[in-house]
C-alpha positions as CSV (number, residue, x, y, z in Angstrom):
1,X,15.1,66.1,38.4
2,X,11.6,67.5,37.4
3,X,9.2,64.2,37.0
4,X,7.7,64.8,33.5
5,X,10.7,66.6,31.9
6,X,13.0,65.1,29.5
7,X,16.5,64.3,31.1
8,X,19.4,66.6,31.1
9,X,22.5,64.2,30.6
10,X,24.7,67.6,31.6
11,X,23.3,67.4,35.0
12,X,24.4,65.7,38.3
13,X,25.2,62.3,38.6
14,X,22.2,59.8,38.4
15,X,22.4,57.8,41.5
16,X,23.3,53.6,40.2
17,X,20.7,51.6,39.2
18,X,20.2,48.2,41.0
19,X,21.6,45.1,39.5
20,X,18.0,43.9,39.4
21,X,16.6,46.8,37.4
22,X,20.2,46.4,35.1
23,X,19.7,42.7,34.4
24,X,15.7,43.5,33.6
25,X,16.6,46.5,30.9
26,X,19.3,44.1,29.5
27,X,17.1,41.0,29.1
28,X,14.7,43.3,27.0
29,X,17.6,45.3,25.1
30,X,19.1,41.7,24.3
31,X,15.9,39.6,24.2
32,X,16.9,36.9,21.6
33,X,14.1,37.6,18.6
34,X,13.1,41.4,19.3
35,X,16.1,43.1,21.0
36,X,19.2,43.8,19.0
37,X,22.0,41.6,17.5
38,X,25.5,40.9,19.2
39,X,26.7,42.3,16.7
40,X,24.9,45.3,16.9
41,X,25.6,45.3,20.9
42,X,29.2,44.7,19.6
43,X,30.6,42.9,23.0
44,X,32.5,39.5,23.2
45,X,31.3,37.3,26.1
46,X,28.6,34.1,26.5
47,X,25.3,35.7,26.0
48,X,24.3,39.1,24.3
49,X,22.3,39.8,27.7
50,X,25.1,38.4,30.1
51,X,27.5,40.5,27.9
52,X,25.3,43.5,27.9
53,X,24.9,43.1,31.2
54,X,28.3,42.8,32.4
55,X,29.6,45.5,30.1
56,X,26.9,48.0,31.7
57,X,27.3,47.0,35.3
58,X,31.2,47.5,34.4
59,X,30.6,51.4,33.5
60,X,28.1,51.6,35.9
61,X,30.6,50.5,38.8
62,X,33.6,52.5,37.0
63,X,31.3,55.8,36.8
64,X,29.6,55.0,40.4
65,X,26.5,56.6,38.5
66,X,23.9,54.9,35.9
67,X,24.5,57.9,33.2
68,X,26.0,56.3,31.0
69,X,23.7,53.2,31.5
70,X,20.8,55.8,30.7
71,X,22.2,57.6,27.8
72,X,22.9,54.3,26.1
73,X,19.2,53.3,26.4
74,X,18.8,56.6,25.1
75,X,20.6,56.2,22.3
76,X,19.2,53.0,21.7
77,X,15.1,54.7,21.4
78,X,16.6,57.3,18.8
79,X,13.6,57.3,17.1
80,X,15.9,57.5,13.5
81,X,16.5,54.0,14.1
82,X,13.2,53.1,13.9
83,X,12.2,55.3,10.2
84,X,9.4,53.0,8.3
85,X,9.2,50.4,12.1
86,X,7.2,52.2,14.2
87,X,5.0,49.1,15.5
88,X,9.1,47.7,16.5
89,X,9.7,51.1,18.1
90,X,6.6,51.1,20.5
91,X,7.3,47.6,21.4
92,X,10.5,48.5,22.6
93,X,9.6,51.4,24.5
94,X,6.7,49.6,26.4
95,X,9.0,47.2,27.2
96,X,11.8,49.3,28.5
97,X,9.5,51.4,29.9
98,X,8.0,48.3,32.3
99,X,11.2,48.4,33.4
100,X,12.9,52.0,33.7
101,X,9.2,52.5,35.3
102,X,10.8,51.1,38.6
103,X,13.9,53.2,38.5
104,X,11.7,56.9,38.2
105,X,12.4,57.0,34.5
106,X,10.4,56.3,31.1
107,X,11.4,56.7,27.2
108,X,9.1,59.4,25.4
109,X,7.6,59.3,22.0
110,X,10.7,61.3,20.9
111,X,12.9,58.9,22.3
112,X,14.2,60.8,25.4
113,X,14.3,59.9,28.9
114,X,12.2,61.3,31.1
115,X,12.0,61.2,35.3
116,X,8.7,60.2,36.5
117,X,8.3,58.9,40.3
118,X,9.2,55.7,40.5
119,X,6.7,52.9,40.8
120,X,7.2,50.1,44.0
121,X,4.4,47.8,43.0
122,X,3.2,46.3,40.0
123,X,-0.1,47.8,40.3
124,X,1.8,51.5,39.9
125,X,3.8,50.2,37.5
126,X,0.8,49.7,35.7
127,X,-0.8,53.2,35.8
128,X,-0.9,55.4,33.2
């Protein structure tokens, strides 16, 4: 992986992300006012995080890799899904990318993953 370069999903496996870093992008995927529906996450459980979170660290476990973990985010930042809300679709990316930020990886304007180092404190986290 070249840090700065949008992600290849074709490539090697990405190595799993930790069940920390998982439950963080889910609480902002299915935060309750600004993240998406259940409906739109379309899984049956307690909570649309808990569900999204299970369901992810399911195919995460079943693949032993965090591709498909990545390409859903991925999917998700499609910036056609934002046409006419681009204030929501900024939002979103900061907030995933406060995240991913921690696992080497950060959403572009065009929606794509890209690898960046990976941040171990706050204060890198933080940089631009």
């Amino acid at each position: 992986m070249v840090p700065g370069q949008d992600y290849n999903w074709i490539m090697a496996a990405i190595p799993k992300l930790n069940e920390t870093h998982l439950k963080a992008l889910c609480d902002v995927i299915g935060e309750t006012t600004t993240g998406l529906t259940g409906s739109q996450i379309g899984l049956v459980g307690f909570t649309k995080r808990n569900r999204l979170f299970e369901a992810l660290r399911a195919r995460q476990e079943r693949d032993a890799c965090a591709n498909h973990v990545l390409a859903f985010v991925q999917t998700l930042m499609d910036p056609v899904r934002f046409v006419g809300k681009q204030q929501d679709f900024d939002r979103f990316k900061a907030e995933l990318n406060a995240v991913l930020v921690f696992c080497g990886f950060q959403v572009g304007e065009n929606g794509r993953l890209r690898t960046i180092p990976p941040a171990r404190t706050l204060s890198e986290a933080q940089e631009p």
